[in-house]
C-alpha positions in Angstrom: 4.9 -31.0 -66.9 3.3 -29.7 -69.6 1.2 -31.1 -72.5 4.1 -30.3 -75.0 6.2 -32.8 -73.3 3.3 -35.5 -73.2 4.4 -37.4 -76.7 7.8 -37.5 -75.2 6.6 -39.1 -72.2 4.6 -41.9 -74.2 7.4 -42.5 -76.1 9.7 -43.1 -73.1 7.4 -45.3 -71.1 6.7 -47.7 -74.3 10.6 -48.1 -74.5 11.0 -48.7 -70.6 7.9 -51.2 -71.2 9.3 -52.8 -74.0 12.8 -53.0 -71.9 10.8 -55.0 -68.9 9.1 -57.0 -71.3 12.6 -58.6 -72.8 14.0 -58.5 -69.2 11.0 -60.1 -67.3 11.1 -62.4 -70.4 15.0 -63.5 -70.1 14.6 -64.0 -66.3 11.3 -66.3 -67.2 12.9 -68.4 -69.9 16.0 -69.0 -67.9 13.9 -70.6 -65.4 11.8 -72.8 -67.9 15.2 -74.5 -69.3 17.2 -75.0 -66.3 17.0 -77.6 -63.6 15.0 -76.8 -60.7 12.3 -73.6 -60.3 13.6 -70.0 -59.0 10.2 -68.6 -58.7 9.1 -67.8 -55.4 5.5 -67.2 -56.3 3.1 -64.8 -54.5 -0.3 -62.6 -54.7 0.0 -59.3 -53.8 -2.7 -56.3 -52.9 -1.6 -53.0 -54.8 -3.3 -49.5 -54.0 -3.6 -47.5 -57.2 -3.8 -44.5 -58.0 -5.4 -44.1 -61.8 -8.6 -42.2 -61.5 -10.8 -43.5 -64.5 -11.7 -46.8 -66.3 -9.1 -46.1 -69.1 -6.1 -46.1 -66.5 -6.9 -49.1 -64.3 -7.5 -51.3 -67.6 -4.2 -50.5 -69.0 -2.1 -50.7 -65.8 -4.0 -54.2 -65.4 -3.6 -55.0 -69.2 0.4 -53.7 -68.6 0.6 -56.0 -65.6 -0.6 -59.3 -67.5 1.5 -58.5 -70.4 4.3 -58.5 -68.2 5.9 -62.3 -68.1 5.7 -63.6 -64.3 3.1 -61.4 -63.0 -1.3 -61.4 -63.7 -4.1 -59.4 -62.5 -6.1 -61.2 -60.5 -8.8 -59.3 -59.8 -9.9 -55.5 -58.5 -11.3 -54.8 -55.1 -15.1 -54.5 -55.9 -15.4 -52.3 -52.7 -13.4 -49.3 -53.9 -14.2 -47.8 -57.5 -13.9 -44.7 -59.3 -17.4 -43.4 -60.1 -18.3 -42.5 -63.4 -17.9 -39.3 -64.8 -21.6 -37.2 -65.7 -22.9 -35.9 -68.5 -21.7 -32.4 -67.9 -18.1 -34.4 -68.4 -16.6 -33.6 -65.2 -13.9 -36.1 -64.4 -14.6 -38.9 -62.0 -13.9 -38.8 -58.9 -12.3 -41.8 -56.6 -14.3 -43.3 -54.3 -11.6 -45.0 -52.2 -8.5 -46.2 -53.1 -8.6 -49.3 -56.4 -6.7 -52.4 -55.1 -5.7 -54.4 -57.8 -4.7 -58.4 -57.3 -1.7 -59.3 -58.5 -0.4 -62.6 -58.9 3.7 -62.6 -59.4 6.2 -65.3 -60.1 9.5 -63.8 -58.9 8.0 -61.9 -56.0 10.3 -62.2 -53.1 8.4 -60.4 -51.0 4.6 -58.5 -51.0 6.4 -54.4 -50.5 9.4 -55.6 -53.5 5.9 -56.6 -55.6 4.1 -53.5 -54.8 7.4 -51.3 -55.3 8.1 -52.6 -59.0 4.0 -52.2 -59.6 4.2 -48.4 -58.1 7.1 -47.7 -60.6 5.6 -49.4 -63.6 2.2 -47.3 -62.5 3.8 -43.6 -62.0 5.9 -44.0 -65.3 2.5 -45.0 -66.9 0.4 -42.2 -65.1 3.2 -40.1 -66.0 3.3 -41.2 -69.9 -0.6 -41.4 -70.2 -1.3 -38.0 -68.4 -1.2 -35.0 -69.9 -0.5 -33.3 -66.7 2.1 -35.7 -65.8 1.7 -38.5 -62.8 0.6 -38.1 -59.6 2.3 -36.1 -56.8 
């Protein structure tokens, strides 16, 4: 991927993002205004893979904008270091794990398969180079 493809790329994530944002919407206003409750609630560990401050506060911004789902927390164990002042990029430290709570779950690997996708199209949209390998 190259950088002359990177508006491209926003573009098509923010319409993918907008398209789960009316879908996970639908699926939680249906289950507000009919009898009974659907949900099937659960918390969820997710490994990710953003490398810098930027990336892990708008996949957790992404995931608690998302209806249904909230970031509960990061693992305080596992951080990406800062860059220094020479401006080399950060390096990981371990792998993030971010909390996530979600309200149509079904199971912990469905959770952290839908979470994966929504991270690699938003690693691939943000990135210049493209997502990660």
């Amino acid at each position: 991927m190259s950088w002359l493809t990177w508006p491209f790329r926003c573009i098509a994530f923010f319409l993918w993002f907008s398209k789960e944002m009316v879908t996970s919407s639908a699926a939680v206003l249906k289950d507000n205004l009919t009898p009974g409750q659907n949900s099937t609630p659960g918390i969820t560990a997710f490994d990710s893979q953003c490398r810098n401050d930027y990336e892990i506060t708008l996949l957790a911004a992404l995931i608690t904008l998302t209806p249904g789902t909230l970031t509960l927390g990061l693992n305080a164990d596992s951080k990406v270091s800062q860059a220094d002042v020479a401006g080399s990029s950060p390096a990981k430290t371990g792998p993030l794990t971010i909390y996530v709570h979600s309200l149509y779950s079904g199971s912990a690997d469905a959770t952290r398969e839908e979470l994966r996708d929504m991270e690699t199209r938003m690693l691939r949209g943000i990135r210049r180079e493209g997502a990660p390998s």
